[in-house]
C-alpha positions in Angstrom: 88.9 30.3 36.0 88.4 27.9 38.8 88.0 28.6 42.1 91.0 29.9 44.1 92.9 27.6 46.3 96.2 27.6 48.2 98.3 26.0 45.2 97.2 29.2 43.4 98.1 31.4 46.1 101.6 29.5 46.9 102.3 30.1 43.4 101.0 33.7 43.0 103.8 34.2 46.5 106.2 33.2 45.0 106.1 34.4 41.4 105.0 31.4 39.4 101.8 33.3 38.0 100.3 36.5 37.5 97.5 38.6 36.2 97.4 41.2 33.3 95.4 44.4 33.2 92.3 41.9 32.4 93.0 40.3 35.3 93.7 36.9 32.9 96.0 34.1 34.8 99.8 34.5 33.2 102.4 31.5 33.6 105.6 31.6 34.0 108.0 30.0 31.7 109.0 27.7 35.0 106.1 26.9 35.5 105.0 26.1 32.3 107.8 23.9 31.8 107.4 21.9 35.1 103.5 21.5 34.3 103.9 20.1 30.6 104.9 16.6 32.3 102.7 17.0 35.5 98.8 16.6 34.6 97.7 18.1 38.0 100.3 21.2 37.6 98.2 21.6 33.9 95.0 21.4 35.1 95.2 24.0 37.7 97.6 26.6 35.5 97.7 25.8 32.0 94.2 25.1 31.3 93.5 28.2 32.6 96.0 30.6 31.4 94.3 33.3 29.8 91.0 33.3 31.3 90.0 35.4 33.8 89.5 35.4 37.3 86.0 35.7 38.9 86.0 39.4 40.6 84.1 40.2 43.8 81.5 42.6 43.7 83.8 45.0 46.1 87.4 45.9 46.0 88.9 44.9 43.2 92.4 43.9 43.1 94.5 46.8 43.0 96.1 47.4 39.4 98.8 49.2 40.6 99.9 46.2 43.2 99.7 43.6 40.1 101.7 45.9 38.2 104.8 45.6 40.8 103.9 42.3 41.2 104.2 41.8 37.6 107.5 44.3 37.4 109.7 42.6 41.0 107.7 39.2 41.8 106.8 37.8 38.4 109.1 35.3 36.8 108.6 35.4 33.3 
């Protein structure tokens, strides 16, 4: 997946996307709707949905916080 940037992050905040137990990008249906008539919003989401993101050599990203994240933020 490409490299992280604040439009990733915004959207992570606010439950646009999420990551599965793979840590693969997920997009919400919103989202996903919004970015099949915007080429930037399919770029940076779509063509990347299902592909994982780069992890740092240290501290992984906690399962357990994706999992809420996935369960109270998420947006299907």
């Amino acid at each position: 997946m490409q490299e992280r940037s604040s439009i990733h992050d915004a959207a992570f905040d606010r439950g646009l996307i999420t990551f599965d137990d793979q840590y693969q990008l997920v997009v919400s249906g919103l989202l996903r709707k919004a970015a099949s008539t915007v080429r930037s919003l399919q770029a940076a989401f779509l063509d990347n949905e299902g592909k994982a993101i780069t992890l740092p050599d240290k501290f992984l990203p906690d399962q357990s916080f994706l999992q809420v994240h996935r369960d109270t933020i998420f947006l299907c």
